[in-house]
C-alpha positions as CSV (number, residue, x, y, z in Angstrom):
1,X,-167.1,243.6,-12.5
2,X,-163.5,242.4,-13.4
3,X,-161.8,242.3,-16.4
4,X,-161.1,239.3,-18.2
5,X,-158.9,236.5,-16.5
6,X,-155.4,236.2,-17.5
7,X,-154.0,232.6,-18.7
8,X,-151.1,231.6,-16.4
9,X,-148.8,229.3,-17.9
10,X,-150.4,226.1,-16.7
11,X,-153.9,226.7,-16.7
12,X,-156.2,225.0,-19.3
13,X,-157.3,228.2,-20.6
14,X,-153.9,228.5,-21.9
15,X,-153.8,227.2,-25.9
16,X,-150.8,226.0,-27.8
17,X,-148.0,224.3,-26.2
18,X,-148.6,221.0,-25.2
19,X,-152.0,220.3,-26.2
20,X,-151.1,221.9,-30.0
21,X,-147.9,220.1,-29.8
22,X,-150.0,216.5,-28.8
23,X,-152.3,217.5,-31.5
24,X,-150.4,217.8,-34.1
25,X,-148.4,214.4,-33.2
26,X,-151.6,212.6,-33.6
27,X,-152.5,213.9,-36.8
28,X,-148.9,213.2,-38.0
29,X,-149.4,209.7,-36.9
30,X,-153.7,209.1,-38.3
31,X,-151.9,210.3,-41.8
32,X,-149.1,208.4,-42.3
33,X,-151.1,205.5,-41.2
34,X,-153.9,206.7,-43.9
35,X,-151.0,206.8,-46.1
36,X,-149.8,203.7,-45.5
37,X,-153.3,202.1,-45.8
38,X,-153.3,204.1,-49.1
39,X,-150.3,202.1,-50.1
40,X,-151.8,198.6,-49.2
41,X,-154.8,199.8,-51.1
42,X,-152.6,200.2,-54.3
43,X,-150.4,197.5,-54.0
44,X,-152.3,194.3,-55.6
45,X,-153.6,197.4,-58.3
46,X,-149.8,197.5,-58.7
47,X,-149.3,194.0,-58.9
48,X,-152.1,193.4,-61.4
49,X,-150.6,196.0,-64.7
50,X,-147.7,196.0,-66.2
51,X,-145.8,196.9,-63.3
52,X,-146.0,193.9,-61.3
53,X,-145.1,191.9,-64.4
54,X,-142.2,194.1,-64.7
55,X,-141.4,192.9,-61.6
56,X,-142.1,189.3,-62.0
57,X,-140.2,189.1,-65.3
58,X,-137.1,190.8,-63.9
59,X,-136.7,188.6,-60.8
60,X,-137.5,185.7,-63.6
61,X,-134.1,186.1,-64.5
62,X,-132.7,184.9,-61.4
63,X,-133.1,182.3,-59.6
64,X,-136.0,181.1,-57.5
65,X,-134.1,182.2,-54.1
66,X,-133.9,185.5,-54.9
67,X,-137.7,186.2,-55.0
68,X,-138.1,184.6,-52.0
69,X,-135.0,186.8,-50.3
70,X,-136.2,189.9,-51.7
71,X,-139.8,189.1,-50.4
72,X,-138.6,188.1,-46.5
73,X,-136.2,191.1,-46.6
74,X,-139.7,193.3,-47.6
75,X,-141.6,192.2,-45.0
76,X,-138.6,192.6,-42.4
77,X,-138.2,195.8,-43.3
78,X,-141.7,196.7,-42.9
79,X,-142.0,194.8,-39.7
80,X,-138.7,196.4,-38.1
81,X,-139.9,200.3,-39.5
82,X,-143.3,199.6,-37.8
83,X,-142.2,198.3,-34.4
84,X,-139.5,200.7,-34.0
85,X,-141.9,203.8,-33.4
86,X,-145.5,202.4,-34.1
87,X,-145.7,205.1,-36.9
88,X,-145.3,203.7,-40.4
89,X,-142.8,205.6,-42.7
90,X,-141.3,206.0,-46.0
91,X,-140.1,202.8,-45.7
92,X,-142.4,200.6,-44.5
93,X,-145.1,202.4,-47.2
94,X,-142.4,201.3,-50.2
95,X,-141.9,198.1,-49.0
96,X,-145.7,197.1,-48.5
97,X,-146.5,198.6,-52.0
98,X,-143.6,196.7,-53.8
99,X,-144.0,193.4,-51.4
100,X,-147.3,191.9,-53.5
101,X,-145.6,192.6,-57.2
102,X,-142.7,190.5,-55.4
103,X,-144.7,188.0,-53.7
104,X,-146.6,187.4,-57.4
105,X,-143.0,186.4,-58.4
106,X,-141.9,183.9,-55.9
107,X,-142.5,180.2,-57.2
108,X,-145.1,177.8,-56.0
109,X,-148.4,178.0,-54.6
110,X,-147.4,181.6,-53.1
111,X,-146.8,183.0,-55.6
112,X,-150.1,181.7,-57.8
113,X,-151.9,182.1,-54.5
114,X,-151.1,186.3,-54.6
115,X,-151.3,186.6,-57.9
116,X,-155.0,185.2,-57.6
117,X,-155.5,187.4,-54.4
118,X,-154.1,190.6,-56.6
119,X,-156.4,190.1,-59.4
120,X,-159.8,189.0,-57.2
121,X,-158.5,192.7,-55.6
122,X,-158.5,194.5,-58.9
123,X,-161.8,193.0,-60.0
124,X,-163.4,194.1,-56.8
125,X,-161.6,197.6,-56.5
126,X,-162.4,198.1,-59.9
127,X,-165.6,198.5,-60.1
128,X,-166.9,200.6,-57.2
129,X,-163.9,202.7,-57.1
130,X,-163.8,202.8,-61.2
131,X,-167.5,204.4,-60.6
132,X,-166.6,206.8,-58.0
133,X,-163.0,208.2,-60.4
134,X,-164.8,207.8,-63.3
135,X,-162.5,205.2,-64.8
136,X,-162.0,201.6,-64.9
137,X,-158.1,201.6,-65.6
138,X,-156.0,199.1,-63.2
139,X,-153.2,201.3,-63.6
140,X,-154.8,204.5,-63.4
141,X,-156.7,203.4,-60.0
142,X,-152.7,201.9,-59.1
143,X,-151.6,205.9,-60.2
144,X,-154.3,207.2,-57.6
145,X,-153.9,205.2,-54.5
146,X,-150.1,205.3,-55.0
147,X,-149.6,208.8,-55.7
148,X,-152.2,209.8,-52.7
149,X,-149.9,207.2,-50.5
150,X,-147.1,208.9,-51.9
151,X,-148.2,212.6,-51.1
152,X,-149.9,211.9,-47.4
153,X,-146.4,210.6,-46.6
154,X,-144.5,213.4,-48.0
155,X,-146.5,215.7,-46.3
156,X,-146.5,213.6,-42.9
157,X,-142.8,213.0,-43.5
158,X,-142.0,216.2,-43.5
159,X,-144.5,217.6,-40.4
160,X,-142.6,214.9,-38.7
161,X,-139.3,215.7,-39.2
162,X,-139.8,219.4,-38.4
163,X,-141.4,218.1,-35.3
164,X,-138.0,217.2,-33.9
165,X,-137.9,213.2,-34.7
């Protein structure tokens, strides 16, 4: 009876290389688009506390133009990070969490149109996912979808860049 068999550097009983490499390319891209749903997810939360008040009074001061910029540039910058490799990062999660607290700002039937949107979001978010945290806080739901946005991208962020980007 023979011994066992030998990989040789092509065979498929050979692990690592390629397949771990493809493997861990996939994953990179599943979380950061988990993250980046986990950033949509907080978003209107964001929009409906303080923060997104924050938001709208400061862009108050201006002028109506300015909102509107600031939401078109948001969305551009989104759109151009998404298309450019299919994998959303740091950017594209920022911009998609700020762009509803900027949206809520921009005059006219947009604007009350989001702000509606955000707070039918935090009344239905609220209540199952108030249940499953065990609290009922917009802001601390915002905190938790946020800050697990914020940590799946670090960590994806930082997989991908040692990957070679």
């Amino acid at each position: 009876m023979a011994g066992p068999v030998a990989a040789t550097p092509g065979s498929p009983m050979r692990l690592g290389g390629g397949a771990t490499k493809n493997a861990k390319a996939l994953a990179v891209k599943v979380l950061a688009w988990v993250s980046f749903a986990l950033g949509i997810a907080a978003a209107p939360l964001l929009a409906g506390t303080f923060v997104g008040g924050i938001v709208d009074n400061l862009l108050g001061f201006f002028p109506a133009w300015v909102a509107l910029t600031a939401l078109v540039g948001l969305v551009v910058m989104t759109a151009v990070d998404l298309f450019s490799d299919g994998v959303p990062n740091r950017v594209a999660l920022y911009c998609a969490m700020g762009s509803v607290s900027v949206a809520r700002s921009v005059d006219g039937r947009l604007g009350d149109n989001v702000e509606l949107w955000a707070n039918t979001v935090l009344t239905q978010v609220r209540g199952p996912l108030g249940e499953w945290l065990g609290t009922s806080s917009a802001l601390a739901l915002a905190m938790a979808a946020g800050l697990a946005a914020w940590l799946v991208s670090r960590r994806t962020m930082a997989a991908k860049a040692a990957g070679g980007r």
